[in-house]
C-alpha angles and dihedrals in degrees: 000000000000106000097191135185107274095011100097145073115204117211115206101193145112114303117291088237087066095053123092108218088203091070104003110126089190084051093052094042085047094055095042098057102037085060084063084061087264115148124229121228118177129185134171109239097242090066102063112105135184093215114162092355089300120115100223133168134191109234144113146259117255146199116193121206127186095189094066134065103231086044098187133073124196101216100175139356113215148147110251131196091219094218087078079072119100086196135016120196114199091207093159114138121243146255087128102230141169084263092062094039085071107048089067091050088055093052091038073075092058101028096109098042090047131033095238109184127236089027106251094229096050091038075061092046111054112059090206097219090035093049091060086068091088093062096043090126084078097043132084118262112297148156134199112217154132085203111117096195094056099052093046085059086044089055092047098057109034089045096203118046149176117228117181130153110257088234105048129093149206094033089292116149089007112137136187118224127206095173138012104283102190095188090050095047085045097060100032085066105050086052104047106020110207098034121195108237112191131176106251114255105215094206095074092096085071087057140260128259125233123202126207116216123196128188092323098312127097114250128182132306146205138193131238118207117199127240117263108291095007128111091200132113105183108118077212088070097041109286115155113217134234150192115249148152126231122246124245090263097038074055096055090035087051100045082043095065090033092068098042090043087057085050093058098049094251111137110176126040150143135225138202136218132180115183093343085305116121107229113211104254110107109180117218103141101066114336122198147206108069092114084053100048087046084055098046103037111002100244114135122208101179081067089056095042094058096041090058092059095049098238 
């Protein structure tokens, strides 16, 4: 196989063993663009290196099939100066450590001899749960805070609550609080430091909407409904998909931060809404859901993706 300049995208993610076909948007990017000729090159983020002024990382070349059960094939292992890389996707997983802090640092180093989506500087930039705070005004009520006793008059007056750590992921350590907990506060705190508290919106049990932004432009959403007594949306934790439209004002919130996200270099991004309510989690490390919207409605995103960068 010929691996040429400008003929590859490079993935940096979790390993592909890890990944489920069924849901997986890097799968489904992956897939699109290898059937334009495009190789795949996929490395672990551990395993990216500045060695002699060069940004390298140990990996292997890669062909997806989805028609197969093992739907990965390691072509080829190698070590590859990732300039040689027309596109890089940062697809890792959060949680947003000091680990992934500095892979963005390493391919700041690259970013204007290769498109690396999202752009490594503004991936650093926007704290995805803390960047919601300027559009607060369309958010259900919430505070950011380490304060206890904040959050214990917080509790008090908003009854029901959400508390989740700004930096987790996938609707893991999130709790619902009917009444102040000092020793869970206590020790969610200590954990997480700055912790995100939120008045709970009862109509998540008819599900969420996420919206899928793509280089500045709306494009297209679905909703997740949680599983029976959970208040969870995560398709990760249960949550069963469907197919939706957005309303008039999810429409105006979404082309809003659309526009702000595209000032800030991020490409590729998703929202979400609960009860027309933005909630606070704007997705710009490795959104999902672009495999789930193809199988409900047949719009396919990755298309779109790749078209917008003009691949």
């Amino acid at each position: 196989m010929n691996y040429m300049i400008n003929n590859i995208v490079a993935i940096q993610g979790n390993h592909p063993s890890t990944l489920n076909p069924v849901t997986d948007t890097s799968v489904f990017l992956a897939n699109e663009i290898q059937n334009k000729k495009y190789n795949i090159f996929y490395y672990d983020p551990k395993k990216i290196s500045i060695i002699n002024s060069k940004v390298i990382a140990e990996g292997f070349f890669i062909k997806f099939d989805y028609s197969k059960k093992k739907f990965f094939k390691i072509l080829k292992k190698q070590t590859l100066d990732l300039t040689k890389c027309k596109f890089i996707l940062i697809r890792q997983d959060p949680p947003f450590n000091l680990e992934y802090i500095s892979t963005t640092y390493i391919l700041d180093k690259i970013k204007k001899k290769v498109k690396i989506i999202n752009n490594p500087t503004s991936i650093r930039n926007i704290s995805e749960k803390l960047y919601s705070a300027k559009y607060q005004k369309y958010m259900p009520k919430t505070i950011f805070t380490q304060n206890i006793s904040e959050i214990k008059k917080f509790i008090q007056k908003n009854k029901k609550v959400i508390l989740k750590p700004i930096h987790s992921y996938s609707g893991n350590d999130i709790y619902l609080l009917k009444k102040y907990d000092a020793k869970l506060i206590n020790k969610f705190i200590k954990k997480h430091d700055h912790v995100m508290c939120q008045k709970f919106l009862p109509k998540i049990s008819k599900g969420d909407k996420r919206v899928f932004i793509i280089n500045g432009k709306v494009c297209g959403a679905i909703s997740r409904v949680p599983k029976l007594g959970s208040f969870l949306s995560n398709m990760s934790k249960g949550a069963k998909p469907i197919n939706i439209k957005l309303s008039k004002i999810e429409n105006k919130i979404s082309r809003l931060i659309a526009k702000d996200l595209k000032k800030e270099n991020i490409f590729f991004a998703g929202i979400d809404f609960i009860d027309q309510k933005l909630n606070g989690d704007i997705n710009v490390t490795s959104p999902t859901g672009l495999k789930t919207l193809y199988d409900l409605s047949g719009k396919n995103l990755a298309e779109v993706f790749w078209k917008e960068l003009k691949a």
